[in-house]
TIDODREN-846096 format. One line per 3 residues: number of its first residue (from 1); for each residue y, z, x of C-alpha. Coordinates in steps of 0.2 Angstrom, whole numbers, plus 5000, padded with zeros to 4 digits. Each point is the difference from the previous one (the first is absolute). Layout:
BEGIN
NUM = Y/Z/X | ...
This chain:
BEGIN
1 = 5054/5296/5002 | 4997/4983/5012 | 5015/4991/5004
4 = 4999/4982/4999 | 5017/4993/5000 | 5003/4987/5016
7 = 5007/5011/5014 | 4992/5018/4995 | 4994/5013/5015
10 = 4983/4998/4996 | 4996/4981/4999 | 5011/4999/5019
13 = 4992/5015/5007 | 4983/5001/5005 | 4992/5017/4995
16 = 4985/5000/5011 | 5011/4997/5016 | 5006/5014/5011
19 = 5016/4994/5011 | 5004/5008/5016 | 5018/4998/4997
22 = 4999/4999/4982 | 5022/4998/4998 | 5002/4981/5007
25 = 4983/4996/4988 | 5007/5008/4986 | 5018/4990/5003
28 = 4992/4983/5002 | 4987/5003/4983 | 5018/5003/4991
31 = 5007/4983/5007 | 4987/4994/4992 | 4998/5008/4985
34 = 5018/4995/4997 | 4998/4980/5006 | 4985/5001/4987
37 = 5014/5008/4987 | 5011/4987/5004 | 4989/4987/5000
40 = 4993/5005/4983 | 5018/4998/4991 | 5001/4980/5006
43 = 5013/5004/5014 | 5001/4988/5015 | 4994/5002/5016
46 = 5019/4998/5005 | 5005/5017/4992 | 4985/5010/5004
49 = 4997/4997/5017 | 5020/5004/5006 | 4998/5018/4989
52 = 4982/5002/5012 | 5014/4996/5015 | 5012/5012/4996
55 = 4989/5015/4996 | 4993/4999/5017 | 5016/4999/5006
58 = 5004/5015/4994 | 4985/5008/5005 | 5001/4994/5018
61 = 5020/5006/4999 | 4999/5018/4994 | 4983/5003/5009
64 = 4990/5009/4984 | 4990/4993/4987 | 5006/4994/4981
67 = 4994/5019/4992 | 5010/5008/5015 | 5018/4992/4994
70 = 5013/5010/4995 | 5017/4995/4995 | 5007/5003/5017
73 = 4988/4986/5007 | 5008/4987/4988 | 5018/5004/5003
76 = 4996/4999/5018 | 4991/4983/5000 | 5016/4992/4989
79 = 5010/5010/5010 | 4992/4990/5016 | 5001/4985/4991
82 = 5018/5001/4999 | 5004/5004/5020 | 4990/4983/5005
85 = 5011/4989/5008 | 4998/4989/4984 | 5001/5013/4988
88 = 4990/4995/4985 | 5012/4995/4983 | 4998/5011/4987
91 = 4991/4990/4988 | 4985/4999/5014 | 5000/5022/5000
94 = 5002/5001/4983 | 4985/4987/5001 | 4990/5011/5011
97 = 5002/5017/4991 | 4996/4989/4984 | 4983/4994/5008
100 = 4996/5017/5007 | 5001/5010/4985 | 4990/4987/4992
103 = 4987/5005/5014 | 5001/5020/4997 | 4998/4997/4980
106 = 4986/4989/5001 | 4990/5016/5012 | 5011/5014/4988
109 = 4986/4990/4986 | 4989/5012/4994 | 4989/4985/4993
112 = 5000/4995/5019 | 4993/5016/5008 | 5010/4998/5018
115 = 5009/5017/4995 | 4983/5009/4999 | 4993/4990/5013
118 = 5015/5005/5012 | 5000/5017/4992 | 4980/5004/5003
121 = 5002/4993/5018 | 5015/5004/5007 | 5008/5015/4990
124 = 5015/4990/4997 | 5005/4987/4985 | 5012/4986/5002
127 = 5017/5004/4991 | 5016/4988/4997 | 5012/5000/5013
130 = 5015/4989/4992 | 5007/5007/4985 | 5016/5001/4992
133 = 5010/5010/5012 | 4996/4988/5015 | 4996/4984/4994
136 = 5010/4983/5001 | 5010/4999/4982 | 5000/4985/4992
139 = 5019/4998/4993 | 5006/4982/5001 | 4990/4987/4995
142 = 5007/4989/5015 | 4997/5008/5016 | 5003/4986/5011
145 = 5013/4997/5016 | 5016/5000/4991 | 5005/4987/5013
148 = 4987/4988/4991 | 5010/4992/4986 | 4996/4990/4985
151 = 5006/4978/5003 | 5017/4999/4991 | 4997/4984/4988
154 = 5009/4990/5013 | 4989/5005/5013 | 4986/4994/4987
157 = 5008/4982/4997 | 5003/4996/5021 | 4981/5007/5001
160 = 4993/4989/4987 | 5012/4986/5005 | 4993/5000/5017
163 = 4981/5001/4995 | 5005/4985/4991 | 5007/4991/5013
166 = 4986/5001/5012 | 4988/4989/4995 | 5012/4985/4999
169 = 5006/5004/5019 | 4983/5003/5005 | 4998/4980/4993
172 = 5016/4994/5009 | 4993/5007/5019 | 4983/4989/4995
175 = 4990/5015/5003 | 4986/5009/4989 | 5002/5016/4989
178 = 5012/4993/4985 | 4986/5003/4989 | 4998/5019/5004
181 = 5019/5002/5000 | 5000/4993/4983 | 4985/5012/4996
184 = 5011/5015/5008 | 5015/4998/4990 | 4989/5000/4986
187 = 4992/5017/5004 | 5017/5006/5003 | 5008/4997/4984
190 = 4985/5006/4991 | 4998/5016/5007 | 5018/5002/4995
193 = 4998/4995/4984 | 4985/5009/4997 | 5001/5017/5010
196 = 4985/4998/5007 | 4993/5008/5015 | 4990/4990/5016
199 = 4984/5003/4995 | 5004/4996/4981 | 5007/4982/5006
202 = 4987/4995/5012 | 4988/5002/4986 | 5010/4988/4988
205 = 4994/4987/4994 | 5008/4987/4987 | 4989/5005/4986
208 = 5010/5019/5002 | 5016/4990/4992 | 5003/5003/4982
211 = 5011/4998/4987 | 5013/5015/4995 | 5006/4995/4981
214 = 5015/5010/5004 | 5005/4988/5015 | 4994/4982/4994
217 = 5013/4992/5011 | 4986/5003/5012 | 4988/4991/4990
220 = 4982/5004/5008 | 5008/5012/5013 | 5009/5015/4993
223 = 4986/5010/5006 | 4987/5005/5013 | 4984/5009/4997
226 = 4997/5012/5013 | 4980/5000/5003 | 5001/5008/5019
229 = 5010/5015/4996 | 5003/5016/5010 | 4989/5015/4994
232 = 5006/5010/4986 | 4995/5020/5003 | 4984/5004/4993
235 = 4993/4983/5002 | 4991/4991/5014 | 5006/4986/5009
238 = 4988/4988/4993 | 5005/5006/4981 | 5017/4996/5005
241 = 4996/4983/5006 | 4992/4998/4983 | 5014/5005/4990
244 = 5012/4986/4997 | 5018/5005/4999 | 5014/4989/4994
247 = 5018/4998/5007 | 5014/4991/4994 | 5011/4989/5008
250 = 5016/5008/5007 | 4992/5016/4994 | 4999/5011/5014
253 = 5009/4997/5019 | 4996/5014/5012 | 5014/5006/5010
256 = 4997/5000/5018
């Protein structure tokens, strides 16, 4: 049976040529089967090219190819992660092992054919190397430096009193910029009041601004539709962009 999904062994391996060291040509044809996987499910260019980057890290680390992992070259590349002078956080390994096994599903595919491809060249068939017994859990939905607190509603007011009173010093000292100031505060207070993340408000344009009949003291700005979203799992980045999402005034606050 042909293979034709984006990615498969056959449509990134070229039957009719004979390598001289056949593993490094193998190990790029499945970079590139997987970009073309990737690429095939709408996902940016910013996502798949840092996965790319972090599998060749791994290869150049552990010193063997992706079908000649074992569970002992995972915990020894985290492992090394962690001795670095900057030891990454743990969100960025759990990150990593996430993006890795994603790699070793994607060639454990039979509709792909990298398994038999491995298998009929090499005698050896990439396996799964994190699993549950030595993976990163995931038990706190907050996993950030505790020394990172949310603003205290005080905090908030002297933050918001201060954007506020920029513009008019900026005025008094007969110098340019009031108008951005008077832009910033705005920002400010509406990604507070929104919950919205930086790429979300950069996007925002005044047409975004709603009613919300359960907050008419707001008049036309009791909500914002979100039209730049972050990606949801399972869709692509420009599906996400396409997918309007509202939000509430004074609906969601993030802490830290």
């Amino acid at each position: 049976m042909t293979l034709q999904t984006p990615g498969s062994a056959h449509l990134v391996l070229a039957d009719n040529v004979v390598h001289l060291d056949p593993a490094p040509a193998v190990f790029e044809a499945m970079l590139e089967g997987w970009r073309r996987q990737q690429s095939a499910r709408f996902l940016r260019e910013s996502c798949i090219k840092p996965r790319l980057r972090l599998i060749r890290r791994v290869v150049e680390f552990t010193g063997l190819y992706p079908w000649q992992w074992t569970p002992a070259e995972g915990e020894a590349f985290i492992d090394h992660l962690r001795s670095l002078e900057k030891p990454r956080k743990v969100s960025t390994a759990r990150g990593y092992e996430v993006d890795i096994n994603l790699f070793l599903e994607f060639l454990l595919d039979p509709r792909y054919g990298w398994a038999r491809a491995c298998e009929e060249r090499f005698g050896e068939v990439p396996q799964q190397i994190f699993h549950e017994g030595n993976s990163i859990l995931h038990k706190t939905d907050y996993e950030g430096d505790p020394r990172r607190r949310p603003l205290t509603y005080d905090e908030i007011q002297a933050l918001f009193a201060a954007a506020e009173a920029r513009p008019s010093k900026i005025v008094e000292r007969g110098v340019k910029g009031a108008l951005s100031a008077a832009r910033d505060a705005a920002v400010v207070k509406t990604i507070y009041a929104y919950g919205l993340r930086r790429t979300e408000t950069s996007k925002l344009d005044l047409v975004d601004l709603r009613r919300n009949p359960k907050m008419p003291q707001f008049a036309t700005f009791g909500s914002v539709m979100v039209r730049f979203g972050k990606s949801s799992k399972g869709i692509g980045a420009e599906a996400a962009v396409g997918a309007a999402r509202p939000r509430n005034g004074l609906g969601r606050r993030r802490a830290g």
